[in-house]
C-alpha positions, -999 to 999 in steps of 0.1 A, spaced: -154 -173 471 -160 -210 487 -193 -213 506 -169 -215 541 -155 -184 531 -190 -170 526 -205 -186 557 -176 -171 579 -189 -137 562 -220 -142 571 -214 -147 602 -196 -122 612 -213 -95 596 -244 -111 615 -225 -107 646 -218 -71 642 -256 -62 633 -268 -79 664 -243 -59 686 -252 -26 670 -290 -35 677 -283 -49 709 -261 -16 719 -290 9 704 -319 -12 726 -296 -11 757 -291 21 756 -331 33 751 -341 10 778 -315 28 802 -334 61 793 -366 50 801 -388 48 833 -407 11 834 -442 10 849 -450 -16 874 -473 -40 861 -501 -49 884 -505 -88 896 -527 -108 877 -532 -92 845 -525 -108 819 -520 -84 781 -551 -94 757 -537 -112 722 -556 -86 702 -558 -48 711 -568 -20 692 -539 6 686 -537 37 712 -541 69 704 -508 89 724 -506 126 726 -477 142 704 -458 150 737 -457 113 748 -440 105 710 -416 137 719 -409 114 750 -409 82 733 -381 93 704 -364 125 726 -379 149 708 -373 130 677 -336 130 681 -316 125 645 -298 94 664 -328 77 667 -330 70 633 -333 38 624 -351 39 590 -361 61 563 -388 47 539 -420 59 512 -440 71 537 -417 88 567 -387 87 588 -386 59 614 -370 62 649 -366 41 675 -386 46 709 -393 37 745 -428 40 757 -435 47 790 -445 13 796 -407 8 789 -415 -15 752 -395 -7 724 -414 6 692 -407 21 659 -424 55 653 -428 63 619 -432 105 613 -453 108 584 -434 134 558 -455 163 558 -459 162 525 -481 133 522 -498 147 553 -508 183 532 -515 159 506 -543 141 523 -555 171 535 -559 170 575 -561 132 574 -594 127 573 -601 87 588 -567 84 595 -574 71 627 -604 46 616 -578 36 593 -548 28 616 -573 14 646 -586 -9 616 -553 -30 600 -540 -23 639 -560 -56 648 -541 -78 621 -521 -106 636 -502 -128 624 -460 -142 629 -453 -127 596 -464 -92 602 -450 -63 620 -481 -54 644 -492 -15 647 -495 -5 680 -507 29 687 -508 64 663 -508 98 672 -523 133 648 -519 170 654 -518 193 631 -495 194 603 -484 155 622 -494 119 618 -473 94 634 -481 53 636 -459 35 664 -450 -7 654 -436 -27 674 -397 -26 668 -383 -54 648 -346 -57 651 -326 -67 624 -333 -48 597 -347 -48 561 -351 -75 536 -333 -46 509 -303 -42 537 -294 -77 530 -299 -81 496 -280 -48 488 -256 -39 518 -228 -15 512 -196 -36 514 -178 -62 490 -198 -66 459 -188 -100 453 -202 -109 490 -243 -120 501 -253 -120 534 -282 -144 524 -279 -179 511 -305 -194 492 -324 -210 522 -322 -182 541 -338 -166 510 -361 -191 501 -377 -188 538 -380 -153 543 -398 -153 506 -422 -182 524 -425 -160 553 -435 -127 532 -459 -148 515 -474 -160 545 -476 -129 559 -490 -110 528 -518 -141 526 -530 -133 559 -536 -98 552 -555 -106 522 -577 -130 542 -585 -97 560 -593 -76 538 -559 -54 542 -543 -51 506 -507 -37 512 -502 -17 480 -463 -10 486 -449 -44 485 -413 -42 481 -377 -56 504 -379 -23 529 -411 -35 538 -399 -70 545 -377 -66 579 -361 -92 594 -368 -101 634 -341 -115 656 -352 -150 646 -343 -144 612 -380 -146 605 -397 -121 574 -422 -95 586 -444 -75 562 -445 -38 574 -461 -6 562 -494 -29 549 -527 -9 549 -509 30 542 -513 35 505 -541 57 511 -514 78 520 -496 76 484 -509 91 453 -518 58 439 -541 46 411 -566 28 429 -558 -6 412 -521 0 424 -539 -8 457 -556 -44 449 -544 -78 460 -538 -84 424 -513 -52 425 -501 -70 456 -490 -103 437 -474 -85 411 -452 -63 432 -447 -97 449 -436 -112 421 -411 -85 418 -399 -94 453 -393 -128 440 -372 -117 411 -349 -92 438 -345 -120 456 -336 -144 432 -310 -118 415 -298 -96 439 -304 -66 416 -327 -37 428 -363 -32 417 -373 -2 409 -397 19 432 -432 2 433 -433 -21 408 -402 -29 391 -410 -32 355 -374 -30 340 -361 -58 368 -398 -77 355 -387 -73 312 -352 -80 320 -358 -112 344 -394 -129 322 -373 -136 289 -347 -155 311 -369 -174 331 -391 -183 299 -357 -195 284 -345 -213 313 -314 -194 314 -308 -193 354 -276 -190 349 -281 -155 340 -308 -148 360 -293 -159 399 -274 -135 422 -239 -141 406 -225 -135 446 -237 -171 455 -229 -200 440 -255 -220 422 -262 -253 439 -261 -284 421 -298 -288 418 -316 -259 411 -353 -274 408 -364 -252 440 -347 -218 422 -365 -229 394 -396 -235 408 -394 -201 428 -386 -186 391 -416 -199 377 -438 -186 406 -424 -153 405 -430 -156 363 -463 -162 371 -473 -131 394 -458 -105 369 -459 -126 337 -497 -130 336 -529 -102 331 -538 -86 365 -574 -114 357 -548 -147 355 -521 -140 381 -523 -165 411 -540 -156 446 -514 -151 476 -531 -180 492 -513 -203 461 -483 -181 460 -479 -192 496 -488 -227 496 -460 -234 466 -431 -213 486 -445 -232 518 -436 -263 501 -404 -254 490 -397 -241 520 -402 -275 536 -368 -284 513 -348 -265 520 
């Protein structure tokens, strides 16, 4: 395929997610009931999340209505909401599983009030939570577009990307950014992986689902920044290929991809859909980046604050 043909792909597939997303947030904001907002007060930059009561989430998502779905991930099934304040947000209903598991979520709340006061472009920001029994719920602010893993592995012509390699190259830069930050504030994410990347309407990467692993049966140095790099790494390697990683961690994408990358053979290790421009000295730097967050002991791997700085660079090329 020529890269008109893919661009006009692009494009148009593009086109048709915008519509769906456009149609879906029409249509909640039609159901719900906005609240005057008094003169002169302005919303603070930084706010705590909001505890709601169970029956203003039954509101939010119509009693957790099946069509509201808009997401289905490690930790719960997401829906799309309208507050009563008329915002759109994305309620995540923790599987009751995990709930039972952590018992009756002891510090769940100190927990989601805590990594609720991150802020930063490259996040998705938590807004508000709500527990009863048997129920723990965290409400984000709604991100449009979709999932870093939805464009990399849509269901449709296999021999068709909807990414090219900027696109790519910035949302990696914008991931990195985005996992730095939290880092720098003491948040390690612990489930890095591309349906925890979403994508907002300006095509900009947003780390979600950062601070929850105390709600997966995780080794506790699963949940270090160094954990965090690696898994990044991984992210890198996805992206790069366009083959799926396995579920936290990716070790068989990691043995497969390291020999190739130490053997400069990129022409075996980029996603066969696009075709591989002329110079390739960015792809190979962002090879050897990812080579260095899974190739190296947990004690050598690079911080996210120089994972971020190298992608910011390349980003800058593209």
């Amino acid at each position: 395929m020529t890269s008109d043909e893919e661009e006009v792909t692009y494009y148009v597939v593009m086109s048709l997610s915008a519509l769906t997303l456009i149609s879906l947030c029409v249509s909640l904001a039609i159901l719900c009931k906005k609240m005057p907002v008094e003169s002169g007060e302005s919303l603070p930059t930084k706010r705590l999340a909001r505890s709601y009561g169970l029956s203003e989430i039954d509101d939010a998502t119509d009693g957790f209505n099946p069509a509201r779905v808009v997401g289905r991930g490690g930790f719960g099934i997401v829906y799309a909401a309208v507050l009563e304040t008329g915002q759109l947000a994305a309620v995540k209903r923790i599987y009751p599983g995990l709930v039972l598991i952590n018992d009756v979520g002891f510090g769940f709340a100190a927990v989601i009030r805590s990594i609720s006061s991150a802020l930063h472009p490259n996040i998705v920001p938590v807004i508000g939570f709500s527990q009863a029994p048997g129920e723990r719920i965290i409400v984000n602010e709604f991100v449009g577009l979709g999932s870093l893993e939805f464009y990399l592995h849509h269901e449709g012509d296999e021999n068709v990307s909807l990414l090219d390699w900027s696109r790519r190259i910035r949302i990696a830069a914008g991931a990195a950014r985005g996992l730095e930050y939290l880092h720098s504030q003491n948040i390690r994410h612990g489930l890095v992986k591309a349906s925890n990347v979403l994508i907002d309407i300006n095509f900009t990467a947003r780390v979600s689902d950062y601070g929850l692993s105390f709600l997966a049966p995780l080794k506790e140095d699963d949940r270090s920044t160094e954990a965090d790099v690696y898994r990044f790494g991984v992210l890198l390697l996805e992206i790069l290929s366009g083959r799926r990683s396995e579920e936290c961690g990716g070790p068989a994408l990691a043995k497969w991809a390291v020999p190739l990358i130490k053997g400069s053979e990129f022409g075996e290790l980029l996603d066969r859909r696009l075709s591989i421009p002329k110079d390739t000295v960015i792809l190979q730097r962002l090879a050897r980046v990812a080579l260095a967050c899974v190739g190296n002991s947990r004690r050598n791997r690079p911080s996210m604050v120089e994972v971020a700085a190298i992608l910011g660079n390349l980003e800058s090329q593209v």
